[in-house]
Structures are given as structure tokens and as C-alpha cells.
C-alpha positions in Angstrom: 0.0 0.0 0.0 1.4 3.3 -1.1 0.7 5.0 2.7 2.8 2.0 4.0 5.8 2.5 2.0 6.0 6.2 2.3 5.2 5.7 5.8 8.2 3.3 5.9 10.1 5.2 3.5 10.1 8.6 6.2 10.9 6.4 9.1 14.0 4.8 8.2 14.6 8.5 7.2 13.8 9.9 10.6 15.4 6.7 12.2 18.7 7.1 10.3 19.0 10.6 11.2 17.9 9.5 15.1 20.8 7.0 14.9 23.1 8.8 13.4 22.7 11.8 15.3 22.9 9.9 18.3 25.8 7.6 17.6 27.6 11.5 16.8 26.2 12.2 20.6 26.8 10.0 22.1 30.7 9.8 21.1 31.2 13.3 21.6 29.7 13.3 25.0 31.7 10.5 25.8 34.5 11.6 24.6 34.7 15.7 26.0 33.8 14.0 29.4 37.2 11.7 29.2 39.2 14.5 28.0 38.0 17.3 30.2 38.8 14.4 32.7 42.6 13.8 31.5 42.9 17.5 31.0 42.5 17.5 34.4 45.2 15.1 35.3 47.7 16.5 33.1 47.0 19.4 35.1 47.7 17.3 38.3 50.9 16.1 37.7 52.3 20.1 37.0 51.2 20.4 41.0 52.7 16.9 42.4 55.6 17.9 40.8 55.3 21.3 42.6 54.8 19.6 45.5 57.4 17.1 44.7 60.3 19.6 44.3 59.2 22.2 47.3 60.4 19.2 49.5 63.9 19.1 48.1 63.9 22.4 48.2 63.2 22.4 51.7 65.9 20.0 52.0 68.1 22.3 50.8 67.2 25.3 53.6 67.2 22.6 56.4 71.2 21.7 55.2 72.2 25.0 54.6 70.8 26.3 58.0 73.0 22.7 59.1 75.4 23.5 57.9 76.0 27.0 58.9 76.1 26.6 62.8 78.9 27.9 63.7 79.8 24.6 65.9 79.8 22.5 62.7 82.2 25.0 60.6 84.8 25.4 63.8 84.7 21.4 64.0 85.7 21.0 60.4 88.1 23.9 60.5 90.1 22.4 63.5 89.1 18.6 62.3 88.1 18.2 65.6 84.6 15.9 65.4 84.6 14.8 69.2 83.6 11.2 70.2 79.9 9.8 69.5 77.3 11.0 71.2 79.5 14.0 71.6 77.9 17.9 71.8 78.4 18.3 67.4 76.4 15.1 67.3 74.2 15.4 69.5 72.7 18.9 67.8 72.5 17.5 64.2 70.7 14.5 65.9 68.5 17.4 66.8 68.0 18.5 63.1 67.9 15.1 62.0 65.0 14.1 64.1 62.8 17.9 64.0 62.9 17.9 60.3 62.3 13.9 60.1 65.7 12.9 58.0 66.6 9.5 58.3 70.5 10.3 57.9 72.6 13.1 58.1 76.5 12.9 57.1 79.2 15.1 57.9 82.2 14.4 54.7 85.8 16.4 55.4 87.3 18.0 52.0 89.0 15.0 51.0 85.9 12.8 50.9 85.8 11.1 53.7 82.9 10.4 55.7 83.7 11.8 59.5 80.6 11.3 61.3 76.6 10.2 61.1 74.5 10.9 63.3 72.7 7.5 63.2 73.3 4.3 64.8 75.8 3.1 64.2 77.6 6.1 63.8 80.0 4.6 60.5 83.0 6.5 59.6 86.2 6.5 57.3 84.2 5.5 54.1 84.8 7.6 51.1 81.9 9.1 49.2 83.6 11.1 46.9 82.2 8.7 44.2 78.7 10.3 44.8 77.8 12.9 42.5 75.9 14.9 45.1 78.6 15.3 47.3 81.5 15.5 45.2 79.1 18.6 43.4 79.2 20.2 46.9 82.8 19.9 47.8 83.5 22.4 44.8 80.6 24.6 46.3 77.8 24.1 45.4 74.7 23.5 47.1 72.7 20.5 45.4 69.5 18.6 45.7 68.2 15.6 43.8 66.4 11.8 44.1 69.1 9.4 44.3 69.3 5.6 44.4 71.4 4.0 47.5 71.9 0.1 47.2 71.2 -1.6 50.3 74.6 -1.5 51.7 74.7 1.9 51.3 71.5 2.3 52.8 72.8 0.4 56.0 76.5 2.4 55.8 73.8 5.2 56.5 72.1 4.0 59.2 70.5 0.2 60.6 67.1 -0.8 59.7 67.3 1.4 56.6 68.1 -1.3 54.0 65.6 -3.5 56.0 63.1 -0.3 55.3 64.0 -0.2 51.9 63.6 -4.0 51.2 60.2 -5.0 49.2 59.0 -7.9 47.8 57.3 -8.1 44.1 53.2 -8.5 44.1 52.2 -10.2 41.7 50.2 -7.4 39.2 48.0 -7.4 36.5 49.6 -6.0 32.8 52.8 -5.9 34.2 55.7 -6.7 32.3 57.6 -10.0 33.0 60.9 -9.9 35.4 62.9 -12.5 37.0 63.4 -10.4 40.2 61.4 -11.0 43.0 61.9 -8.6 45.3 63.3 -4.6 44.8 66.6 -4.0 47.0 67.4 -0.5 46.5 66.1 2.0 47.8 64.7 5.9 46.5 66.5 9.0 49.0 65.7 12.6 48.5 68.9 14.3 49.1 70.9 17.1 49.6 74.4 18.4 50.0 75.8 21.3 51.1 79.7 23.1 51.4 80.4 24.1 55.0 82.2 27.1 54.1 84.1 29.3 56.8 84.9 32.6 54.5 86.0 31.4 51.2 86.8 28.0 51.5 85.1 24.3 52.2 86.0 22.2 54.7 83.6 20.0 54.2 80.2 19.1 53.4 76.9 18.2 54.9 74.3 16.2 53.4 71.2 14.4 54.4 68.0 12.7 53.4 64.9 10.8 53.8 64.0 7.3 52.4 60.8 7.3 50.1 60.4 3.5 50.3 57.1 3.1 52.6 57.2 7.0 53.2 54.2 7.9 52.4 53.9 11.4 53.4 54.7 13.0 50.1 52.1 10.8 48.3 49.6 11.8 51.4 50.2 15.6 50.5 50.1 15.7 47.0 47.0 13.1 46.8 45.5 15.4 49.6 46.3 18.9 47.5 44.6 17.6 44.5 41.9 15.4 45.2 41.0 15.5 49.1 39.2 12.6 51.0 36.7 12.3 47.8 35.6 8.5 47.3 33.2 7.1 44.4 31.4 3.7 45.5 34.0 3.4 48.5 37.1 3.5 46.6 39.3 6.7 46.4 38.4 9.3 43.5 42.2 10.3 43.2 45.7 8.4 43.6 49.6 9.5 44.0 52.5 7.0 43.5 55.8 7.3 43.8 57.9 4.1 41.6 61.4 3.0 41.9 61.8 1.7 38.5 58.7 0.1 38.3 57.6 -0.8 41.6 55.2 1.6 43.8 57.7 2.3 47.0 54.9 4.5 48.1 52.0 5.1 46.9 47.9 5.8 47.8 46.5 3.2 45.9 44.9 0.7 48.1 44.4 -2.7 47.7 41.3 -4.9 47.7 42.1 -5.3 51.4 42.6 -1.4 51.9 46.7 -2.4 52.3 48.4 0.1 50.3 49.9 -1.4 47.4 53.1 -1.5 48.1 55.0 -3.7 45.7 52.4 -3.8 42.9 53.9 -2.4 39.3 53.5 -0.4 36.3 51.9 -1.8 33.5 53.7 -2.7 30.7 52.8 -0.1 28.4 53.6 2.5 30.9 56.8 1.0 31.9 58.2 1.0 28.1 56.8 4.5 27.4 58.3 6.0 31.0 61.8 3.7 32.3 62.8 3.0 28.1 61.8 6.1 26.3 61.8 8.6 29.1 58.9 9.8 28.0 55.9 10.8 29.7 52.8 9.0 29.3 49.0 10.7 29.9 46.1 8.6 28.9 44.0 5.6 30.2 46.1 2.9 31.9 45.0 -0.3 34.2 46.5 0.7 37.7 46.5 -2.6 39.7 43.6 -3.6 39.5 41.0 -1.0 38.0 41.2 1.7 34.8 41.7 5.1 35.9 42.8 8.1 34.0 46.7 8.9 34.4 49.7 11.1 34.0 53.2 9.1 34.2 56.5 11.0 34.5 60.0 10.4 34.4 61.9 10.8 37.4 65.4 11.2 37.2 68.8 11.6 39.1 71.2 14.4 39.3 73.3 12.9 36.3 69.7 13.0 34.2 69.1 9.2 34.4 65.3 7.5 35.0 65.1 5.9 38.2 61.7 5.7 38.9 58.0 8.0 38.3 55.7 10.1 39.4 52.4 9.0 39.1 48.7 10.8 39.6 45.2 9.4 38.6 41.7 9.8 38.7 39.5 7.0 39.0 38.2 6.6 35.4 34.7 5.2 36.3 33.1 8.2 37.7 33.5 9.6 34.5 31.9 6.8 32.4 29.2 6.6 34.7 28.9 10.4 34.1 28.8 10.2 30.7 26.8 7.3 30.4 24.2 9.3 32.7 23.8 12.4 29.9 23.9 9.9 27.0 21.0 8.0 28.4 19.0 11.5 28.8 20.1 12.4 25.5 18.9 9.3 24.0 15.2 9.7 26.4 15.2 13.3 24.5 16.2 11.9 21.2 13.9 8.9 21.7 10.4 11.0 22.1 11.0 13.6 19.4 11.8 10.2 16.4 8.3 9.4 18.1 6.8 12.5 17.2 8.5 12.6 14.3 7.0 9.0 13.3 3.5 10.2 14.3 3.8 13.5 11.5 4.8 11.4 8.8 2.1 8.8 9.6 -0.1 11.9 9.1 1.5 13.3 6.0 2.2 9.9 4.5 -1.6 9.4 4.4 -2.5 13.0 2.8 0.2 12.3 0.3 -0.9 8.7 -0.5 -4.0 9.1 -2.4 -3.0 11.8 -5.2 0.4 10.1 -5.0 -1.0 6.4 -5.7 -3.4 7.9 -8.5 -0.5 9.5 -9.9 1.6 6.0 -9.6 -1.1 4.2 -11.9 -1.5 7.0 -14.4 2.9 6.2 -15.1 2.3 2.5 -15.2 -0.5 3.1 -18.0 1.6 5.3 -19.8 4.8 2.7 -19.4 2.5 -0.2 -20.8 2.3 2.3 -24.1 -1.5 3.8 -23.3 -2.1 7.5 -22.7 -4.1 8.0 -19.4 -6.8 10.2 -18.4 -5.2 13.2 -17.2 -5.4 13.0 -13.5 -7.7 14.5 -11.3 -6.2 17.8 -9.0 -6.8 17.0 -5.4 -6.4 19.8 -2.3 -3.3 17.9 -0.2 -1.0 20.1 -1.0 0.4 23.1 -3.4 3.2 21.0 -4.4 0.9 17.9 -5.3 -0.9 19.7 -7.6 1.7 21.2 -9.0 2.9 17.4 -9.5 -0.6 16.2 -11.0 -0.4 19.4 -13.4 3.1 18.8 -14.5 2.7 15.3 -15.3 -0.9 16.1 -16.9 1.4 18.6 -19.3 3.6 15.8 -19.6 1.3 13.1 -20.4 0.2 15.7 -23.5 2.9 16.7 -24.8 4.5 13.2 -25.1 1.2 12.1 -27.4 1.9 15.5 -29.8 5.7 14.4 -29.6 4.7 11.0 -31.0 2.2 11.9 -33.3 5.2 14.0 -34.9 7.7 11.8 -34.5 5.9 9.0 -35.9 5.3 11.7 -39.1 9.1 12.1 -39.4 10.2 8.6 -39.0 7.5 7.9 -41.9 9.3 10.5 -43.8 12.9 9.8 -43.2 11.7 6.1 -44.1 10.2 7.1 -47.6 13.2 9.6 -48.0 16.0 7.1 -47.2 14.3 4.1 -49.4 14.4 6.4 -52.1 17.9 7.6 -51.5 18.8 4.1 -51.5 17.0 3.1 -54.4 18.2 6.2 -56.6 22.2 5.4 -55.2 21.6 1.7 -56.5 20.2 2.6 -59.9 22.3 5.3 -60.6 25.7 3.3 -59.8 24.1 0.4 -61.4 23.8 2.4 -64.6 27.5 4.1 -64.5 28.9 1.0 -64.0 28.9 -0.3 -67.7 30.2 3.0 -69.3 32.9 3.0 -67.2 34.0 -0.3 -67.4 33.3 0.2 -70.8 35.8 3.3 -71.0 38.0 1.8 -68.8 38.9 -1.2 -71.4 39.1 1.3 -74.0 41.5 3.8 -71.8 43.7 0.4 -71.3 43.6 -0.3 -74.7 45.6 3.5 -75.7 47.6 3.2 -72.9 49.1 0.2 -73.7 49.5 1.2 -77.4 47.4 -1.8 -78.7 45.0 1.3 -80.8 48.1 2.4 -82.0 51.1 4.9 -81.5 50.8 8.2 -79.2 52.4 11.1 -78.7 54.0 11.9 -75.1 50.9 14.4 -74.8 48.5 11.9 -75.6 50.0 9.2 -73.4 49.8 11.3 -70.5 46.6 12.4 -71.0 45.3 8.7 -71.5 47.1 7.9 -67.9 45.2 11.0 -66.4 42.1 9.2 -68.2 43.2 6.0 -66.5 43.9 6.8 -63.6 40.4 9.1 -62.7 38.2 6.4 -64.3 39.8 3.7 -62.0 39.2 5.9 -59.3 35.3 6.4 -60.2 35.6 2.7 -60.8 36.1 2.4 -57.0 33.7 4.8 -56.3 31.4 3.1 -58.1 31.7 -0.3 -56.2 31.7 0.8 -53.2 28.6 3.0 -53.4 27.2 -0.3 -55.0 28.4 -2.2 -51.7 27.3 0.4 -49.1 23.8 0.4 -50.9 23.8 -3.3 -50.4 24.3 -2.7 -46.4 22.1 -0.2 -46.3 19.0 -2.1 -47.7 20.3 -5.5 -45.6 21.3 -7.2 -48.8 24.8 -8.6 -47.9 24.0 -12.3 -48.1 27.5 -14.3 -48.6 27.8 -17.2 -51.1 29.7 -19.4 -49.3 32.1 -21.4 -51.3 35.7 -23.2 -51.0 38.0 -20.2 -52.0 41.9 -20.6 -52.2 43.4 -17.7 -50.9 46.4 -17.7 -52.7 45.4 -18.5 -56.0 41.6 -17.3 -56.8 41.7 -13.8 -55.0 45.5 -12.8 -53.8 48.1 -13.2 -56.8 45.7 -11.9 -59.1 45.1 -8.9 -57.5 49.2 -8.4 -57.0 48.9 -9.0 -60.5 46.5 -6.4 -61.7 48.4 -4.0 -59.3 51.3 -4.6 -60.6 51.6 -1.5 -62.6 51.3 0.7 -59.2 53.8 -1.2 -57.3 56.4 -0.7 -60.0 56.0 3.0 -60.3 56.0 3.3 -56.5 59.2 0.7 -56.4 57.2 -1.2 -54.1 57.6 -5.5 -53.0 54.7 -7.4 -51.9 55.8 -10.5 -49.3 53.3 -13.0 -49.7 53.9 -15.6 -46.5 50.5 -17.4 -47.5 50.6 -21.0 -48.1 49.0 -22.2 -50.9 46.8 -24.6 -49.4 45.0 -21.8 -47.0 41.2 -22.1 -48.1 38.6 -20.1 -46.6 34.8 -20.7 -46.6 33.6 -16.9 -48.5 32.1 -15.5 -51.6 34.9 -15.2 -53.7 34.2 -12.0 -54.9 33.5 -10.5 -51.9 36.7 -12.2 -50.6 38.3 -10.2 -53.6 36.7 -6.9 -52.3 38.2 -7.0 -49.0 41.9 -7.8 -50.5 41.8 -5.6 -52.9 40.2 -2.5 -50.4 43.6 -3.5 -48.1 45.6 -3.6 -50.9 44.7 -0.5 -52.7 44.8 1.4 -48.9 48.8 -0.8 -48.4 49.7 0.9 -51.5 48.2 4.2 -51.6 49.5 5.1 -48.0 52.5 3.4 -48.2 56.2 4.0 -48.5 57.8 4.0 -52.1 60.2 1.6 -52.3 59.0 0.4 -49.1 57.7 -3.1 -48.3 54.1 -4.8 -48.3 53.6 -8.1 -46.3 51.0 -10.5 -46.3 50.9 -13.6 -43.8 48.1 -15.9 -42.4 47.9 -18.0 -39.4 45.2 -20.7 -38.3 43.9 -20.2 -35.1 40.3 -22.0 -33.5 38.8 -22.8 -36.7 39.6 -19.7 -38.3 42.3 -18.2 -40.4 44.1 -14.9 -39.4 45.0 -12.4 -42.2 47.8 -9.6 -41.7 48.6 -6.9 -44.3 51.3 -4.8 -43.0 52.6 -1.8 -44.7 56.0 0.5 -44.7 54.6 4.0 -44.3 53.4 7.3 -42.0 50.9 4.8 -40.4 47.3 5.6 -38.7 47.2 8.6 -36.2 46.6 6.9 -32.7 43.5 9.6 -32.8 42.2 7.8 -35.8 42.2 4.4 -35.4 39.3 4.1 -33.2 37.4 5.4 -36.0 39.0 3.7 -39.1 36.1 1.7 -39.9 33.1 4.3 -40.2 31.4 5.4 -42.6 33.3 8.1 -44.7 35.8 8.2 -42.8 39.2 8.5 -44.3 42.9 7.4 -43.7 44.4 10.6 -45.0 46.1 13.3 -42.4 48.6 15.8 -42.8 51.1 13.7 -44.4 48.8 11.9 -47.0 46.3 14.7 -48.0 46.8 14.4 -51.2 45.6 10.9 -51.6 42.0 11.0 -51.6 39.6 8.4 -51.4 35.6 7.1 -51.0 35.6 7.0 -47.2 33.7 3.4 -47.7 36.4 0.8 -48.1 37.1 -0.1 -45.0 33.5 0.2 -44.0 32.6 -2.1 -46.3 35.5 -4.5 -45.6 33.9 -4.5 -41.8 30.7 -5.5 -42.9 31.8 -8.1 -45.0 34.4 -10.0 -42.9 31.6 -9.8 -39.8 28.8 -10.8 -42.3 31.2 -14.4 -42.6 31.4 -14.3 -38.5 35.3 -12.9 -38.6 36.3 -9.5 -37.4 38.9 -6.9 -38.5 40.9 -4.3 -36.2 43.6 -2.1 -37.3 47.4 -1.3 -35.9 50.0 1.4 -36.4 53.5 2.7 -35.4 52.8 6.3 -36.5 55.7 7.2 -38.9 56.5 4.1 -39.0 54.4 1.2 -39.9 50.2 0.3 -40.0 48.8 -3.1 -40.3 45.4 -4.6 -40.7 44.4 -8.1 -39.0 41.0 -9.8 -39.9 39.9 -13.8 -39.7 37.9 -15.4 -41.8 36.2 -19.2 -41.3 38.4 -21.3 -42.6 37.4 -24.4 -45.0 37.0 -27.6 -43.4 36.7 -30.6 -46.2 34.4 -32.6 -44.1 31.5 -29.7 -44.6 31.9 -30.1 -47.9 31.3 -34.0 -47.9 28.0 -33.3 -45.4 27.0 -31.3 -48.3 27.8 -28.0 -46.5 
């Protein structure tokens, strides 16, 4: 029913446009809600970073204000440290414990360690190999993250190696290691000259392990993202990795332990520790998807030791966005219903004048002219429709009552064209053959003697009657095609010897004035099944074109191959070839092979037309081929002969 499919038509319409509309939506509110989100984190890890650096900058202060006392310089003026637990280490216990360090290290100018103030109190080891100190024995006062191994750690103080010590967890996406446990551990430190007017005697540095110190993660997780939860899990995390492995961190486990021990992902780990570069997207964090920032962190001789990690939970977000999508689909939802309800309506008002209009085309496509449709009051544009066709419908029946006028015309006109072509080619053809012996017969002296003006005038003679000779078959021929008269007699014709040599031979005087050779590569025994003397029309048409656009002295060679029942004919000439613009159109009617180069050599336009008509008439084909300048050959097939039709009587 036509209300049906127009109703149908307008709702996948509106339903397309729904879905598309909110598949575009849907993505975008998706997506601005993830980015504003990760916008936000990249923001985040600008601040721990802040936060990060402000406390080895108050490292820094807390040395230099060390190392400045003036009982610390005179010591290490006079090299006089006292015994442990001495006055001098007794007061930088003091610093050591208000400002929460868990070493502090007095080194003399030549490197030596000359006193801790932690148990148990090792001295006389060099640390002139550490970059941080060695920096501030030339003066200058230096802060950085550095990586003590575990005996280091210990040399420092006891228990701090034991501190530093953690053992793997096994974690999700993580890449695979053979170590089980991470020995080293992460110290913010600084190092400071002990100057006493323009000279160091020394150097005092300190610092505080990061492995299971979780106050700096505390602050920055704090700063950022306060005590927010979503669903009982924290909205914001902070982690602090030595190489990959959180040494101190807010992510919590399932258990609320903090995940001490857990590891990067493996896509984060090759992005941050191999590429030292930072990575800010979506990333599984031990056991949930949250949106993160990644940074390298690095030593003071530039290396990656570890990262600096913040993240937002990711699934507020997608529940966020999932929230407005499903409103936005609700929204989208009722107006495709209203939508549906107004074309329902408007399919039904368009129906009727629509479906009368429908039946009115499929009358006129079966050939009848229909009534001219009623006008109806649906719409402006609906009548305008019904008018316009009802215009239509009219003036297709005047344009066929004409037409059908001039095709009767054109029919009488070209029958009598036809007809007058025939009879009046018909008629010249005796006179000029007739002429044509008797031209032959002066030109070859057999009426007697002429003079040198009379010969030349007889080949002019010649030579223009040969030429309406020509003219004369071929408007014969192309009458032929034109009335449907070109019926082949099919009969056993030798190639060779009933159509080939004796055209050669009757062109003969042409190839010797134009110094030509003809190559005939023909067997003798090639027989095709033709009317002879159309057979001879085609060969000659080629032969005439090979020597009338070829080369003097140049070369004309004919060759045959059997192929599928069939014979294949070349004719390849020496010459200025076909024009690669031409040769698509070679075999039309009145068309001609003559360009710049061979102007002067005119012809009927209808020889290789004809040739095409003949050679398809015997179920063959013909196509042309040229090196322009160079060469142009012909190929056609013809059926070949086989004896066996002849003994069925064929």
C-alpha cells in the first residue's frame, strides 16, 4: 500500500537521522567528558611535581641552615669531630630528628665520611664517588632523588636497608621480570659546602628514604583530590615508583593495604623507564582503569630511576557520561516518536494523489495515454505534481504523433535515396568499365602509336576512371548494407590463388611505379569458406589502402595464421601509419585514412567500412594497428574451409 511504504520510507529516514545523530552524541559526549577528565590530570601532575620539588627544596634550607652553625664550621676547621654522642652530634641529631631525616652525614674536604649521626655512627668511608657530594665539595649546594643500594643504605644508618627492602606482588599487565623482590632503595637528598669565608671544609648532606614513606604521596593526593571517594574507593591516587615498583603510593588494595609492591603496566613502563617519556592517557592501575599522568623521574646525572604517578578514578567519568547519553537518547527517543507520528499523518495525505499519480505512469509505461489525473487539495506542491505530469502526459502524445510523421518521412526519404544510389551506380557501371577497357587499350598502345601528350593524357584518363571505378563499387556495396542485402555465397576459395596473386597481379603497374615488394607468406593450401568475390573486395580495399599510403620503395607483407577454426589475415605496410586519434574510428562510414602527411591521396571513405561489414557478415572481425611514422597493419579472420562440410553437403 502506497501510505505504508511512504510511511516506511520517512521512518527509516527519521530513524537514520535519530541514529546517526545519536551515535555522533553519544561519542562526543563521551568523549569531552574523558578528555576534560585527563585535562585535568595533566593538570595534576604540573602540582605533584610542585609539590614534589618544594620538598627538596626544603631540603636544601634545612642543610644550609645545618650546615651554617657555627659549631659544625669550627669542627671542620680544626678537624676536631669529638667522640659519639659527643655535643656536634648530638645537635645535628636534633635536626635530624625535627625535620624527620633519616640520615645526616658530615664528609671532610677530602671525601671522607667523619661522622653520622645515626646508629651506628660509620665513619672513614669515602663518598667522593657520589655525585651529590662530590658537586658540593666544589661549592655548590645540590639537591636531587638518588638511588642508594642496600649497603649503602645500612652504611647510612640500621634498619634502613631492612626499610627499603620489598618484595614483588604479583600485578595485572605488568611486564615480566625475573626479580622477586626490589633491594634499592629511593632517597631525597641534599648536600651542602660548609664554608668558613671562602673556603670548604667540608660538606653536609642528608636525606629521607621514600620506600614506605608515604607522606609525600599523602600531601600531593591530599592537595589535589581531598578525601573524595566514588562507591568506597578513592576518586584520586599518587604513586611514587622505583623503576617500576610503587615504593609508596595511595592506591589501596582490595584489602585497603596500600599497594606496596604492585607495578606499572607494561605499556607505561616502556613509554616512561625506556623512552623517558611521559605517558598521559588511560592505563589499568593494579587492579581498576583510571585516567593517568606518568613521569620520568630522574637523578642528578639526568638518568630514569623511577616515576611520578597521579590518577583519577576513570569510572566516575563513564558513569557520568553514560548518565547524559541516556538523557540524551530519552530526549532523542520522544522527538523520532513525534517525528514518526507526522509522517504517519503526512504519508496518508500524500498517499492518495500520490497512488493515482503512480497508476496514471504505469498506464503510460504499458504504451497507453491516461486520463489526465484529477487535481486534489493535499497540497500546493501535489498539484503542481498532477499538473506537470498532466502537461507531460500531452505533450509526449503530440511528440509522438510528430515523430511517428518524421520517421515515416525519413523512411520514404532514405528508401528512395537508396534506391536512386543503387540505380544510378548500377547504370555508370557499364560505361565505365566500358571506358575503362578502352583507356587500357591507348595506354598500352594496342590502338596504335601516341604522342608523349596523348600518353599522359590517357594515364590521367586511366587513372580518374579507376578511381570512379572504385567509387562506383563501393557506393554499390554500401547500398547493399544499407537495404540488408549482404547475403555471402559461401564457397571453397583458395586464398592464394583465386583472389590474392591476381590482385598483386593487376596491381602490378602501381607497385612498380611506386618501387614497391609485396611478401606473400600465404601457403597455398590456406582455403577459406567466402564468396569469392567479396573475398576479392576485401583484398583488394587492403591492398589498394597498403599501397596508396604506403612508403615508395617500401615493403608490403601479407601472412596468415590458423587459429580456432579460423584463419588470421595480416597486411602490414611500410609507411606514415594511422594517427593513434584515428584508429578508433577507421572503420566508419566516410571516414578516411588521410592526415597531414597523405592529404593528397583521396579516397571514398567506404572501403574499410565495407570491408567490416563483409568480414563480420562471414562471422570474422577486423581491427587495425599502427607505429605512427613508421608502420600500419590490418588483421582480420575469416572461417576457414574444413573438407568434411563439404562432404556433409555443406
Amino acid at each position: 500500500m502506497l501510505r505504508t511504504k511512504l510511511f516506511t520510507s520517512f521512518a527509516l529516514l527519521i530513524l537514520l537521522l535519530g541514529v546517526l545523530s545519536g551515535w555522533y552524541a553519544v561519542t562526543i559526549i563521551r568523549t569531552r567528558v574523558i578528555d576534560e577528565a585527563q585535562s585535568r590530570v595533566e593538570l595534576d601532575i604540573g602540582s605533584a611535581w610542585s609539590l614534589y620539588n618544594a620538598q627538596l627544596r626544603e631540603l636544601e634550607i634545612v642543610m644550609d641552615m645545618a650546615a651554617g652553625k657555627r659549631t659544625l664550621v669550627d669542627a671542620c676547621v680544626h678537624e676536631d669531630w669529638g667522640d659519639p654522642g659527643g655535643e656536634l652530634m648530638s645537635r645535628l641529631e636534633q635536626v635530624r630528628a625535627a625535620y624527620n631525616l633519616d640520615f645526616l652525614t658530615v664528609v671532610a674536604p677530602d671525601g671522607r665520611v667523619v661522622m653520622r649521626t645515626m646508629h651506628p655512627h660509620n665513619r672513614n668511608d669515602f663518598r667522593m664517588h657520589d655525585p651529590l657530594v662530590a658537586r658540593a665539595l666544589k661549592g655548590e649546594t645540590v639537591s636531587a632523588t638518588v638511588l642508594l643500594s642496600q649497603s649503602e643504605l645500612e652504611q647510612e644508618a640500621d634498619g634502613l636497608g631492612e626499610r627499603a627492602f620489598m618484595v614483588f606482588e604479583e600485578t595485572a599487565k605488568a611486564r615480566p621480570t625475573t626479580r622477586t623482590a626490589e633491594t634499592r632503595g629511593m632517597v631525597t637528598m641534599a648536600a651542602v659546602p660548609i664554608w668558613d669565608g671562602p673556603r670548604v671544609y667540608g660538606v653536609l648532606y642528608g636525606g629521607t628514604l621514600v620506600n614506605r614513606n608515604h607522606d609525600l604521596v599523602d600531601r600531593i593526593n591530599h592537595t589535589l583530590y581531598g578525601d573524595r571517594t566514588y562507591n568506597g574507593a578513592p576518586l584520586g591516587t599518587a604513586t611514587i615508583f622505583l623503576h617500576d615498583c610503587r615504593i609508596a603510593t595511595t592506591v589501596r588494595l582490595p584489602n585497603n593495604n596500600r599497594a606496596i609492591g604492585t607495578r606499572a603496566s607494561k605499556e607505561v613502563a616502556d613509554r616512561v623507564l625506556d623512552n623517558a617519556e611521559p605517558w598521559i592517557g588511560r592505563a589499568f592501575v593494579v587492579y581498576d582503569w583510571y585516567l593517568t599522568a606518568y613521569e620520568p623521574i630522574r637523578d642528578v646525572e639526568n638518568r630514569v630511576i623511577g616515576i611520578l604517578y597521579v590518577g583519577i578514578l576513570e569510572r566516575p567519568y563513564r558513569d557520568l557520561g553514560r548518565a547524559v547519553i541516556w538523557r540524551y537518547l530519552g530526549l532523542t527517543g520522544g522527538g523520532v516518536l513525534v517525528a514518526l507520528g507526522i509522517a504517519f499523518v503526512v504519508a496518508g495525505r500524500l498517499a492518495d494523489p500520490i497512488h493515482r499519480l503512480v497508476e496514471a505512469s504505469q498506464t503510460l509505461q504499458q504504451g497507453t495515454y491516461p486520463e489526465p489525473v484529477p487535481e486534489c487539495s493535499a497540497a500546493v506542491e501535489t498539484n503542481n505534481l498532477i499538473l506537470a505530469f498532466n502537461q507531460m502526459v500531452q505533450a509526449l502524445r503530440e511528440r509522438e504523433q510528430k515523430l511517428a510523421e518524421m520517421n515515416e518521412s525519413l523512411n520514404a526519404t532514405n528508401q528512395s535515396y537508396m534506391e536512386t544510389l543503387g540505380f544510378v551506380t548500377h547504370q555508370m557501371n557499364t560505361p565505365v568499365a566500358s571506358m575503362l577497357n578502352y583507356a587500357y587499350l591507348l595506354e598500352t598502345g594496342a590502338s596504335g602509336p601516341l604522342t608523349e601528350k596523348q600518353e599522359k593524357a590517357v594515364r590521367v584518363i586511366n587513372g580518374n576512371l579507376r578511381r570512379l571505378a572504385e567509387m562506383i563499387r563501393h557506393y554499390l556495396n554500401l547500398s547493399r548494407i544499407e537495404r540488408g542485402e549482404l547475403h555471402p555465397t559461401r564457397t571453397r576459395v583458395r586464398v592464394l590463388e583465386d583472389v590474392l596473386r591476381p590482385l598483386i597481379d593487376g596491381f602490378e603497374p602501381q607497385l612498380t611505379a611506386q618501387r614497391m615488394r609485396v611478401i606473400v607468406d600465404i601457403p597455398g593450401d590456406v582455403e577459406v569458406k567466402a564468396d569469392v568475390n567479396m573475398m576479392r573486395e576485401v583484398f583488394e580495399n587492403l591492398l589498394s589502402n597498403a599501397i596508396k599510403y604506403g612508403r615508395d620503395e617500401g615493403e608490403i607483407r601479407w601472412s596468415a595464421e590458423r587459429e580456432n577454426g579460423f584463419y588470421r589475415f595480416h597486411v602490414n605496410n611500410e609507411g606514415e601509419g594511422i594517427s593513434p586519434d584515428k584508429i578508433d574510428s577507421l572503420f566508419g562510414k566516410f571516414k578516411r585514412l588521410e592526415d597531414a602527411a597523405t592529404q593528397s591521396k583521396k579516397g571514398t571513405g567506404l572501403g574499410l567500412f565495407i570491408c567490416k561489414h563483409i568480414i563480420e557478415a562471414h562471422g570474422g572481425s577486423i581491427e587495425a594497428d599502427s607505429q605512427y611514422g613508421e608502420w600500419a597493419e590490418f588483421r582480420f579472420t575469416l572461417p576457414a574451409f574444413d573438407a568434411a562440410d563439404e562432404r556433409k553437403g555443406e
